[in-house]
N, C-alpha and C positions, 0 to 999 in steps of 0.2 A: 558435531557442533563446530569444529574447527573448519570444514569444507564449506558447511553452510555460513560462517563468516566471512572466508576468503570469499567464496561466490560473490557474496554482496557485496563485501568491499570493493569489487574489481567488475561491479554493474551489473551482477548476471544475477538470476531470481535463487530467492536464498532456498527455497524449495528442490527444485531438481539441478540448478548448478548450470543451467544450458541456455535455457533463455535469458533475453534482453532484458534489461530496468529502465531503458529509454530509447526511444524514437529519433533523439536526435538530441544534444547538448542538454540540454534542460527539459525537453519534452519527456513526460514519462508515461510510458506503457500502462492501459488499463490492466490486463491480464497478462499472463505472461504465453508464449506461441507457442512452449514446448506443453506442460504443462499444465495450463489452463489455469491456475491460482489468482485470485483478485489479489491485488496490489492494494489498491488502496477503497476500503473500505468504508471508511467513516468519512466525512467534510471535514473532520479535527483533524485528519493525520498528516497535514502540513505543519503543523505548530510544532512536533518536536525536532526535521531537522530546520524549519526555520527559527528556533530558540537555542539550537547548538550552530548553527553559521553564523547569528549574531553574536552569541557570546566568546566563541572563538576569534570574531575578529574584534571583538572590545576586547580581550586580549593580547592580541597580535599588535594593537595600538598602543595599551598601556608600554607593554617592552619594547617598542619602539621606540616609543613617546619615553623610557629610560635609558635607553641606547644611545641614544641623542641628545640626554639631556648629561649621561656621563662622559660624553665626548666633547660638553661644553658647546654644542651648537642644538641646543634646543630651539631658540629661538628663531622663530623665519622657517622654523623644519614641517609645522603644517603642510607646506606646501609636497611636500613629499609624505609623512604618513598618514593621508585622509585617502588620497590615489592608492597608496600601497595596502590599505586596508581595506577600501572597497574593490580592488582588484581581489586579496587574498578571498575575501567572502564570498567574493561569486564564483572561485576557480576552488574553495575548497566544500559549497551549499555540495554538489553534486555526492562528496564523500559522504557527508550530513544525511544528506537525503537517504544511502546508499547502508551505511550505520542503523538508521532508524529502522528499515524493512527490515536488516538481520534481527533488531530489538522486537517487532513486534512479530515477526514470524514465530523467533524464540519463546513468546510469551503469549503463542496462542490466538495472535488477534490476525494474523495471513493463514487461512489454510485454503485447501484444496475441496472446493466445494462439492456435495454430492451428485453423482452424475445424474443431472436430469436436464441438461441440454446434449444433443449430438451435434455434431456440424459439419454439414453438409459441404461435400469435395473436400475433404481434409486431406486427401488423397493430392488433389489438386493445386492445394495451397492456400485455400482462402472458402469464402462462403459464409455466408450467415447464422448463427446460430439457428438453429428450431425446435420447439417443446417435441419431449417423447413420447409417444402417445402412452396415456394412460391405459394399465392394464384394467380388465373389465371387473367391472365392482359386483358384488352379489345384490340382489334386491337388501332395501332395510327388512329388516325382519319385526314385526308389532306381534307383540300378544294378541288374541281377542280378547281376553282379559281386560286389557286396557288401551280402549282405544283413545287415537291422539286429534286432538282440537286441533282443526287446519290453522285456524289463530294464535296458538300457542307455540312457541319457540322448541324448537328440537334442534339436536344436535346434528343431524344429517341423516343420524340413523336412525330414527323413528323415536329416538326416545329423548321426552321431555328434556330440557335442560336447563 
């Protein structure tokens, strides 16, 4: 648990510790290159570190916004913590960001998907994903006892559903 936090706090995917959490500043990794783990999953999984970058810098404001005000120059000091707070949230969203995968790895909602993509020249470095061919299915098996209406809904295996 302790390795899979450092990992993530320090951008690297909380699963195997090696791979990247970003592409570039703020761009973030769909999967991860080592590993292959989906990162983000859901359309919702922006909203907890963007609900922990906001709140940490509405508090980085309030103590500021008391720092300043016990130093007797509160007033006219907007002009320094509104900058200093919008700076902290966008220079500390990426740790946010980086917190949340450790929380949801931990809790089940990252893992490591079943293998049924291979990818082709992995060897190579790159390549597209491609389905595995499916191993061969046995015919459905019907009773002659009871035969099934072409109209009626089955389950794939010959029998009703």
């Amino acid at each position: 648990m302790i390795s899979a936090f450092l990992s993530a706090l320090f951008g690297r995917c909380p699963c195997c510790g090696r791979g990247s959490l970003y592409q570039s500043f703020l761009k973030f990794n769909e999967t991860c290159a080592v590993c292959h783990v989906r990162f983000e999953r859901w359309s919702g999984s922006w909203t907890i570190p963007t609900v922990m970058g906001y709140g940490s810098g509405a508090v980085f404001a309030i103590v500021l916004g008391y720092v300043f005000h016990r130093m007797g120059r509160l007033e006219g000091s907007e002009n320094i913590i509104i900058p200093a707070t919008i700076g902290f949230t966008v220079l500390l969203y990426p740790v946010c960001k980086n917190l949340s995968m450790f929380m949801l790895f931990q809790n089940g909602f990252i893992f490591v998907d079943p293998p049924t993509l291979v990818r082709e020249g992995a060897s190579a470095g790159g390549g597209e994903p491609r389905p595995m061919p499916s191993p061969p299915s046995k015919a459905p098996e019907i009773s002659e006892d009871r035969l099934v209406d072409p109209d009626e809904p089955t389950d794939g295996g010959g029998h009703v559903a």
